[in-house]
C-alpha positions as CSV (number, residue, x, y, z in Angstrom):
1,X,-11.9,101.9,-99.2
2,X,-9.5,104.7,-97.6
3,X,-11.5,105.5,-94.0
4,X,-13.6,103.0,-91.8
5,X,-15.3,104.9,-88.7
6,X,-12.7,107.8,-89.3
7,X,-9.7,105.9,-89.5
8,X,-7.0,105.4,-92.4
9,X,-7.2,101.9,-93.9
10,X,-4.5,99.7,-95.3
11,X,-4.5,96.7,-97.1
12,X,-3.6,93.5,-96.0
13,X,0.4,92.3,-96.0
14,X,1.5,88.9,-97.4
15,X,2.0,87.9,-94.0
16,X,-1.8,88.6,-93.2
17,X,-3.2,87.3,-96.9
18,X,-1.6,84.0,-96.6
19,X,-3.5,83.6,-93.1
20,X,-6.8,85.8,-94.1
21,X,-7.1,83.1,-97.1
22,X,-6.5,79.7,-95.5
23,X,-9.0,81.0,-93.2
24,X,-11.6,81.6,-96.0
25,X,-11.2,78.2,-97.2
26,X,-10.9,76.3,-93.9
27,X,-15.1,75.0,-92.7
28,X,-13.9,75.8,-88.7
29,X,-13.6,79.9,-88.5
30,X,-11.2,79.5,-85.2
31,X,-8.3,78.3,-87.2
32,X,-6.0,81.5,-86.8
33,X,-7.3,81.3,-83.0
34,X,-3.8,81.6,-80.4
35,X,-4.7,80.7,-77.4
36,X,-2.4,81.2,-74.3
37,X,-2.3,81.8,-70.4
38,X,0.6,82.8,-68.1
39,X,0.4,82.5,-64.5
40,X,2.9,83.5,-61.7
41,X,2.8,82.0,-58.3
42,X,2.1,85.0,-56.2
43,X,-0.8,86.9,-54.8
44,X,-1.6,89.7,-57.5
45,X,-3.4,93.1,-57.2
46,X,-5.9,92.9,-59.5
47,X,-6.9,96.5,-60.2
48,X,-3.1,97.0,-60.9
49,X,-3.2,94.1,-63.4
50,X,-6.3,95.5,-65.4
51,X,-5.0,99.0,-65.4
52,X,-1.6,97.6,-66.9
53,X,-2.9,95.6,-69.7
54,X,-5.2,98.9,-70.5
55,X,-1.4,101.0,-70.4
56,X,-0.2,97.4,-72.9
57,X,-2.8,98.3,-75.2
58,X,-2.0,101.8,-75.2
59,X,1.0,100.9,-76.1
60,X,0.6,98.1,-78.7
61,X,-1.1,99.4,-82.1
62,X,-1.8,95.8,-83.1
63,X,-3.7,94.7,-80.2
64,X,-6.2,97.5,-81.8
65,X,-6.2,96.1,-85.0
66,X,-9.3,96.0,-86.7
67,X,-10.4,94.8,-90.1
68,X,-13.3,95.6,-92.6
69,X,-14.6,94.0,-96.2
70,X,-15.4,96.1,-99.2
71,X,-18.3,95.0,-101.4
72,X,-16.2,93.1,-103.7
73,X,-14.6,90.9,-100.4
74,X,-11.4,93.1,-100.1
75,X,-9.5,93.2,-96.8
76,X,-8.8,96.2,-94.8
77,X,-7.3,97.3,-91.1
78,X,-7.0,100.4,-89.2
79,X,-5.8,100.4,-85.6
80,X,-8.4,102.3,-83.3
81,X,-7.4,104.7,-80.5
82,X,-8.3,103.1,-77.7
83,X,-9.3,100.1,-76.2
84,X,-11.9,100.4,-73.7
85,X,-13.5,96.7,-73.3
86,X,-14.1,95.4,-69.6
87,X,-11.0,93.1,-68.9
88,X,-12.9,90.3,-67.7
89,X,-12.1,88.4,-64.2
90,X,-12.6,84.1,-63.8
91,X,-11.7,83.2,-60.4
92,X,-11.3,79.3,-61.2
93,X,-10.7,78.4,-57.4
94,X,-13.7,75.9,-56.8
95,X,-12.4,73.8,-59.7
96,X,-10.0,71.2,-60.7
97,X,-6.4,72.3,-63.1
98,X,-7.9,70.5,-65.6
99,X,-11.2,71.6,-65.6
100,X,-9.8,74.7,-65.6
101,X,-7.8,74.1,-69.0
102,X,-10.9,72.4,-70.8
103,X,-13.0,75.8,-70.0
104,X,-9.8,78.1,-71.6
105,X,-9.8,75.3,-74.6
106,X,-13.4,75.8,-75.1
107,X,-12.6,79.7,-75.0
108,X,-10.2,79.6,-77.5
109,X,-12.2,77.9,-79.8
110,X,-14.6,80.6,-80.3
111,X,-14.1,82.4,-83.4
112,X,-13.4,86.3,-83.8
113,X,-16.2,88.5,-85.7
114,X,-14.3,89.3,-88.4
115,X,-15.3,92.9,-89.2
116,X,-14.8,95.9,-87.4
117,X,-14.5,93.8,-84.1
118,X,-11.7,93.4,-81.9
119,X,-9.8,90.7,-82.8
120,X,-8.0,89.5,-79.1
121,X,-9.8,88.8,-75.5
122,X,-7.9,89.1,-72.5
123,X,-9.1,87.1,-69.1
124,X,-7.1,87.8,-65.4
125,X,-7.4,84.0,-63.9
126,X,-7.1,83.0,-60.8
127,X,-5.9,79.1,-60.8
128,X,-6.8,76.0,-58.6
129,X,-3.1,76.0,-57.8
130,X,-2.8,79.3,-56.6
131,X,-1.1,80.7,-59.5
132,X,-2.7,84.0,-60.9
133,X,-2.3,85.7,-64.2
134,X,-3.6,86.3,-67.4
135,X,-5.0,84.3,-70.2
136,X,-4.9,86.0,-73.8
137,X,-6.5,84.7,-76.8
138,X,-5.9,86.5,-80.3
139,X,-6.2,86.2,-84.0
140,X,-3.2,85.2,-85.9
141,X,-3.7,88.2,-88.5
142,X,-2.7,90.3,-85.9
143,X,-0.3,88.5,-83.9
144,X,2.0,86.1,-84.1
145,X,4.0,83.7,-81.0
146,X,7.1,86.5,-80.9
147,X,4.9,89.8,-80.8
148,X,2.2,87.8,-78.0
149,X,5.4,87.0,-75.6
150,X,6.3,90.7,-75.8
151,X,3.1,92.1,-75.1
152,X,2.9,89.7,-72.0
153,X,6.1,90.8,-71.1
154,X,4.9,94.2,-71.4
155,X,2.2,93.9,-69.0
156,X,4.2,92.2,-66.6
157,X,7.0,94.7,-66.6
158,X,5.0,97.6,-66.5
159,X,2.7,96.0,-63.1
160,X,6.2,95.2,-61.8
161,X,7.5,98.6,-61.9
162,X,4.0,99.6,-60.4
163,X,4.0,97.4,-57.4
164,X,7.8,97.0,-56.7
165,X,10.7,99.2,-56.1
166,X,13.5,99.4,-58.5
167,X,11.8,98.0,-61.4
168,X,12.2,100.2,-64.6
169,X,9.1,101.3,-67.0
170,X,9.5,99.6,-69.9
171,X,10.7,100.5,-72.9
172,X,8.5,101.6,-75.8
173,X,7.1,99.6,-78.0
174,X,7.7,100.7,-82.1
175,X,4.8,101.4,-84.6
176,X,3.1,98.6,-85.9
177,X,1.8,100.9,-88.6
178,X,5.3,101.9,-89.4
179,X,6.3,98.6,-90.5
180,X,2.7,98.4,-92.2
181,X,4.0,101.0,-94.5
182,X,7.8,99.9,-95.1
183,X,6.3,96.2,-95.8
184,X,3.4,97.6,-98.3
185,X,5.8,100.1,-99.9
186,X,8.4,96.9,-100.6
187,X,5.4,94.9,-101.7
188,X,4.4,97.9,-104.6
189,X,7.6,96.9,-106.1
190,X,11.6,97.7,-105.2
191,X,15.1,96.5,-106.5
192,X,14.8,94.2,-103.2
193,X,11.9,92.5,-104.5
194,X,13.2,91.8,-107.8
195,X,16.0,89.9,-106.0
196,X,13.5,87.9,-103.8
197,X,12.1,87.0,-106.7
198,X,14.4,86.0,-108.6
199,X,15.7,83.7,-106.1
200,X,12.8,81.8,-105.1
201,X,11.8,81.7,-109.3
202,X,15.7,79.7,-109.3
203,X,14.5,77.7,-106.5
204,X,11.1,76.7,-107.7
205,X,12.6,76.2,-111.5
206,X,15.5,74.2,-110.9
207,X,13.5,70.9,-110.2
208,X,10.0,69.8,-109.0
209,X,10.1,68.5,-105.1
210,X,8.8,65.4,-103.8
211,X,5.9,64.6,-100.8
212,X,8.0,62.4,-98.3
213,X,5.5,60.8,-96.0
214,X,5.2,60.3,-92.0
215,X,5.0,57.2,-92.5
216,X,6.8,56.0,-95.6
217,X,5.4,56.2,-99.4
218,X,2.2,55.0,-99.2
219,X,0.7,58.3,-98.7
220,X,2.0,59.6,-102.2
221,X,2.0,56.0,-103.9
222,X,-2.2,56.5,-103.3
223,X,-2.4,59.3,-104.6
224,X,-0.4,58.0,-108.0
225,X,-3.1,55.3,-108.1
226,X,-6.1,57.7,-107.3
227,X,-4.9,60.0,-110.3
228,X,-4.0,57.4,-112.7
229,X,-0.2,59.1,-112.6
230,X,3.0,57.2,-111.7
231,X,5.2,60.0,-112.0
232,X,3.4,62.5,-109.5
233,X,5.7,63.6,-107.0
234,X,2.7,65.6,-105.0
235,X,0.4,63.9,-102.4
236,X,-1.4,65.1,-99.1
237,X,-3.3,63.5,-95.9
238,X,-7.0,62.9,-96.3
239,X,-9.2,63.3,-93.6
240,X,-12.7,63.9,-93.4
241,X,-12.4,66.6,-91.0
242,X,-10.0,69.5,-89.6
243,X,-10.5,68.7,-86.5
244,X,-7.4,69.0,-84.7
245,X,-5.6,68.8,-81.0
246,X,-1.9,69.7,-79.8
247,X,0.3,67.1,-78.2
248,X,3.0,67.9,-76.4
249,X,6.3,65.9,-75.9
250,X,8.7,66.8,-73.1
251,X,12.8,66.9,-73.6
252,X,14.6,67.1,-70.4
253,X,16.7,70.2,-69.3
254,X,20.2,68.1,-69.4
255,X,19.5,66.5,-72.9
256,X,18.4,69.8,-74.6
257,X,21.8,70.9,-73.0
258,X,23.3,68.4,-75.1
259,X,21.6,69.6,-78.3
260,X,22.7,73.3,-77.6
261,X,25.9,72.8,-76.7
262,X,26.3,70.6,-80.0
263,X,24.7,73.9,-81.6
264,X,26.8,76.6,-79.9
265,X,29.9,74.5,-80.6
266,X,29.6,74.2,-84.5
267,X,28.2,78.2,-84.8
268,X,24.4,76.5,-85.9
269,X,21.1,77.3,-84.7
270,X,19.1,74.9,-83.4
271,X,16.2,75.2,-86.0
272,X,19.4,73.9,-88.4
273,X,19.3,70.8,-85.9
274,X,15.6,69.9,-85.8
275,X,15.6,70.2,-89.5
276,X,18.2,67.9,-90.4
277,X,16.5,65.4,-87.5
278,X,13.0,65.8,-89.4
279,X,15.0,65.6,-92.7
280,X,16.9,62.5,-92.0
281,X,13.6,60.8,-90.4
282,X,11.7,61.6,-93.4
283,X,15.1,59.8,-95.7
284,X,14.6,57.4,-93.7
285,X,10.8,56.1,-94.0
286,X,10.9,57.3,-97.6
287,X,14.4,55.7,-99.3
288,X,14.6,59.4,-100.6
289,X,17.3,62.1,-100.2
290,X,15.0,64.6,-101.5
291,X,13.0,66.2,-98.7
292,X,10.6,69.0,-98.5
293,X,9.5,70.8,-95.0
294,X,7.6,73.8,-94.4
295,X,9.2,76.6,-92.4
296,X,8.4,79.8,-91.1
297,X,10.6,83.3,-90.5
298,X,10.0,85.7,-88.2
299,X,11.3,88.6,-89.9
300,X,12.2,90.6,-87.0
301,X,15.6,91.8,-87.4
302,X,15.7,94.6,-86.6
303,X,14.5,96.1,-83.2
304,X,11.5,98.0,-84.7
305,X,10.4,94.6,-86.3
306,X,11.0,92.7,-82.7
307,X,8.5,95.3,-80.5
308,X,6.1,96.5,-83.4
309,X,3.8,93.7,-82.7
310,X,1.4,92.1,-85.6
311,X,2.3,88.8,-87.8
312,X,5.4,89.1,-89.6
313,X,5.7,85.0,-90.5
314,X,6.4,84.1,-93.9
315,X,6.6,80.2,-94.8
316,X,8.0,78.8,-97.1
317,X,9.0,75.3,-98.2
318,X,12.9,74.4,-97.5
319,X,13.5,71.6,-99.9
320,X,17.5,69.8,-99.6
321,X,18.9,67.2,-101.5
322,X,21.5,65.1,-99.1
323,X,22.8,62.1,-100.1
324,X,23.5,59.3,-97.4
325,X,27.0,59.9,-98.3
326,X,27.3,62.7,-96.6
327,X,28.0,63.0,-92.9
328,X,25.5,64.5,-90.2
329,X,27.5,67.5,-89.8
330,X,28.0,68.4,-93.8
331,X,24.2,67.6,-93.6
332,X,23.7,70.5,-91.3
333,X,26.2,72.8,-92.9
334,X,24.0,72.6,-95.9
335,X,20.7,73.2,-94.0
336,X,22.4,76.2,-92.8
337,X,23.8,77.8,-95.6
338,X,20.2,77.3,-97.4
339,X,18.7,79.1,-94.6
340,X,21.2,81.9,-94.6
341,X,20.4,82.6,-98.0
342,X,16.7,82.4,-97.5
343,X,16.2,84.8,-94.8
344,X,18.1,87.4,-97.0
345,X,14.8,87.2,-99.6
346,X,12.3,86.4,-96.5
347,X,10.0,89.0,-97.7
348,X,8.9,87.6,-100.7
349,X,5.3,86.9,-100.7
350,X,4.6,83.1,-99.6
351,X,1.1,83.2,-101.3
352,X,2.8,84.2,-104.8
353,X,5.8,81.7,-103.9
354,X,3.0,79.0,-103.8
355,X,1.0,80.3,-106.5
356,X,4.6,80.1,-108.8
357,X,5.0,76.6,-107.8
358,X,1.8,75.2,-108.5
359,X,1.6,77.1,-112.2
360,X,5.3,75.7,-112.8
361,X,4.6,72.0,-112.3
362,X,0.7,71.5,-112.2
363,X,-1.1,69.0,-109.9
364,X,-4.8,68.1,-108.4
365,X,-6.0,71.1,-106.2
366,X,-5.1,70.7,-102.3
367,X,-1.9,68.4,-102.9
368,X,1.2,69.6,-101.6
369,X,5.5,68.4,-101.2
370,X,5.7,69.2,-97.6
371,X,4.2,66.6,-95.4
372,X,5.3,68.8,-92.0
373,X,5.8,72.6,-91.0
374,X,8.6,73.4,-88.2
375,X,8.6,76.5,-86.1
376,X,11.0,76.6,-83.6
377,X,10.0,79.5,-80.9
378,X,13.8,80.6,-79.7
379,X,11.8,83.4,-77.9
380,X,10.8,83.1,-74.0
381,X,9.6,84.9,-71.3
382,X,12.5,83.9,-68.8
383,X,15.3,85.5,-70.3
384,X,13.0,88.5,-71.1
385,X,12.1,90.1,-68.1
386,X,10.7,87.8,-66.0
387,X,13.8,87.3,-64.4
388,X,13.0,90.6,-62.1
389,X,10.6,88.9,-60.4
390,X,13.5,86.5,-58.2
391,X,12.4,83.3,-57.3
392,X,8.8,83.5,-58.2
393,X,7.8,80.2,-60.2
394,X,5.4,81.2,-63.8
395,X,3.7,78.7,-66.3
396,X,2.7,79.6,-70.0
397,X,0.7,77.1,-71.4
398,X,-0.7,76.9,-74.9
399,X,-4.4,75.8,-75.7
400,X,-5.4,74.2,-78.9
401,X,-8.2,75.8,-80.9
402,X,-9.7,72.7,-82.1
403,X,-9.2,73.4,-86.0
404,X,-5.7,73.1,-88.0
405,X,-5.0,73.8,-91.7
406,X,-2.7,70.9,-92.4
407,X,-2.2,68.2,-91.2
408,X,0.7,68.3,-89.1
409,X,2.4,71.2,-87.4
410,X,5.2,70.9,-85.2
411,X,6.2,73.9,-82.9
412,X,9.6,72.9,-80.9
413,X,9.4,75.9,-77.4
414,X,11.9,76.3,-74.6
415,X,9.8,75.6,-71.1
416,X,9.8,78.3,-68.8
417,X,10.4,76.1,-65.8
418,X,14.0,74.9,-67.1
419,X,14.7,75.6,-70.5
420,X,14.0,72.3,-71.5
421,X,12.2,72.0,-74.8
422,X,8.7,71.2,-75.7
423,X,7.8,69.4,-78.8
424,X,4.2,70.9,-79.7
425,X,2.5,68.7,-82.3
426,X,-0.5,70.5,-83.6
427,X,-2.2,67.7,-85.6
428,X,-5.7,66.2,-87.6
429,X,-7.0,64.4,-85.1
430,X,-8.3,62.3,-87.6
431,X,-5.2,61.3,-90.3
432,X,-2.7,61.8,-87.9
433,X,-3.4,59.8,-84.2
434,X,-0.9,60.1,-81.6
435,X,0.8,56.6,-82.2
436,X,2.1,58.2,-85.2
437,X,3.8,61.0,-83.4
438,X,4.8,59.0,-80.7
439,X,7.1,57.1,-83.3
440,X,8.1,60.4,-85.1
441,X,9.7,61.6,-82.0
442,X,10.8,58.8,-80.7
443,X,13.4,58.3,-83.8
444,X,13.8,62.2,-84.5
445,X,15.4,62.8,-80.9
446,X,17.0,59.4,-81.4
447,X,19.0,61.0,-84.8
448,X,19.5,64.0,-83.4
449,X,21.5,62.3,-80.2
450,X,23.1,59.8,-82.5
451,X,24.4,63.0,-84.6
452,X,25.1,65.5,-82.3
453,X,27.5,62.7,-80.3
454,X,28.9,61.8,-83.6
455,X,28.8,64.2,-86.6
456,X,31.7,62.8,-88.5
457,X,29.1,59.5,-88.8
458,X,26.9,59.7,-92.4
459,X,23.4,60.0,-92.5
460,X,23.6,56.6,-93.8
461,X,25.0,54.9,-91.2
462,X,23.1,56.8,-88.1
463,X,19.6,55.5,-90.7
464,X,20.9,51.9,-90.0
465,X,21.9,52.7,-86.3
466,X,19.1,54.2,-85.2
């Protein structure tokens, strides 16, 4: 295929494949389903609204994202010129706040058409609580959580600078297509892909990993029985269904204070401290040093990459070896130094990554290492633009889409309110029930604290402390 309805087609992007085929696989179609609403408390002019989300579409070439099948079940997108759906209005004023959520829930849970269909539905809402605002719902091939917050921002800015003096226009958004290109050109081969490759080949070579469970070992010491293996180092959750819900846990502003501070002090991000908290946990349940988590990159470097819109996540697993020995602070070192050197080959393709692992030590299909994926979202609307409204109050919520592809997914957020963070658990409702998380948080916050008010401790003695 080279033209659908006049339009040049690309194929797919690694990004996009490794969504596009866990989709395939997965029984519930709304998997790659975001859905999200932000609402300010003020009176809005309504016409104003729609016309600026028509001017944010303009503007963003992946919110016109389409995609088409050839005969033989190829992938393709082009990007239309225009996007001329009614924006839809739901005044929600004769109802409850959470009656109001369950009917967005239910929304987002409705699956995209998948070819040459728009693949994002935008609602203005008007709240019980008087807030007003927008909810957006899109499909993960065509967005990810960075390139949603800036097209919100974009439609805010550009109604601000409509209905109030002094406001600027926004600045451009850059070529989705653009990036399209650069990302398919590296993917048809480059000296920077034979590097990636070559590191993540080292990585996957040097030693098989080992499935650390939630709960402790029973998980993988099942699935040595059920496959008559006593060496297998692979397991995963079963569950009948993929069913799933998000639940949220609240950190207070002041102790998230504590954790950046700790972070801004020793030069580490804060995705370094979450992961040596999940790491440590995981040491802890499992006797094991040896511990496997999912996570995910952005790629968006550069300022092209940050405004270009479309899903640029890669994941990949981020396996350390730490012994107890070692104290919380060397532990995090460690974490970061592995990351540094990972986001220098983060454009490697995560579907071959996973491909190369599962050829290089063979297991039973739909086993994996990583029991948990980590996201942390560093990205939020009050620092970016936002803040020219003054004193006006917003809320972005999040709204699960009823369907997961693993089992448990943890997205850590900054609130809007007061920067305090949010622990999102997006989890099978089924093999993982909220007791479970309840107790995972509960000791990951308590290592982090333990750690971050005293780093020069081991990871052995903050295991027996906490």
């Amino acid at each position: 295929m080279r033209k659908r309805k006049g339009y040049k087609v690309y194929p797919l992007t690694a990004a996009q494949r490794l969504h596009f085929f866990y989709q395939k696989y997965c029984p519930k179609k709304q998997v790659l389903n975001i859905g999200t609403s932000l609402t300010i408390g003020t009176e809005l002019d309504w016409e104003v609204l729609r016309q600026s989300i028509y001017k944010a579409y303009e503007r963003c070439e992946s919110m016109r994202l389409r995609f088409a099948q050839d005969k033989e079940g190829t992938c393709y997108q082009y990007v239309v010129d225009r996007e001329e759906r009614e924006i839809e209005f739901v005044d929600f004023s004769g109802k409850t706040m959470e009656e109001a959520e369950d009917i967005m829930k239910t929304w987002s849970s409705v699956p995209f058409k998948r070819n040459d269909s728009p693949m994002n539905r935008i609602v203005m809402i008007h709240m019980p609580d008087g807030f007003n605002g927008i909810y957006l719902l899109v499909d993960h091939m065509t967005m990810d959580a960075q390139s949603l917050i800036c097209f919100m921002k974009d439609i805010i800015e550009i109604y601000c600078n409509a209905k109030y003096e002094g406001v600027p226009y926004p600045k451009d958004m850059t070529s989705y297509i653009e990036q399209l290109e650069k990302d398919l050109a590296y993917e048809a081969g480059c000296k920077a892909k034979e590097r990636d490759e070559a590191f993540f080949k080292g990585l996957i070579e040097h030693s098989e990993p080992m499935f650390n469970g939630i709960e402790g070992p029973q998980v993988l010491e099942e699935a040595r029985e059920k496959y008559k293996d006593p060496d297998l180092r692979a397991a995963t959750y079963l569950s009948q269904s993929v069913d799933s819900t998000v639940d949220v846990f609240h950190l207070e502003e002041e102790p998230t204070k504590r954790l950046m501070d700790f972070c801004e002090k020793y030069h580490v991000s804060l995705v370094c401290l979450l992961m040596m908290g999940l790491r440590t946990y995981l040491q802890k349940m499992n006797g094991n040093d040896d511990v496997s988590i999912n996570t995910t990159i952005a790629r968006r470097a550069t300022v092209k990459e940050k405004k270009c819109g479309g899903t640029r996540i890669h994941t990949f697993p981020f396996r350390t070896v730490i012994p107890e020995e070692k104290t919380f602070l060397e532990g995090i070192y460690e974490i970061r130094d592995c990351q540094n050197a990972m986001f220098m080959h983060a454009n490697y393709d995560s579907v071959d990554f996973f491909a190369r692992r599962g050829k290089c030590y063979p297991h039973p299909d739909g086993l994996t290492y990583e029991p948990i994926s980590l996201t942390y979202q560093p990205m939020t609307l009050q620092e970016k633009g936002l803040d020219k409204l003054g004193d006006i109050k917003y809320k972005t919520k999040w709204y699960p889409n009823g369907a997961a592809a693993q089992a448990l997914y943890l997205t850590v957020m900054h609130r809007p309110e007061d920067n305090g963070l949010d622990f999102n658990f997006e989890h099978w409702i089924q093999a993982m029930p909220i007791e479970k998380l309840e107790y995972l948080y509960y000791y990951l916050c308590r290592i982090m604290f333990k750690g971050v008010e005293n780093p020069d401790l081991t990871i052995g003695e903050i295991i027996k402390l906490v």
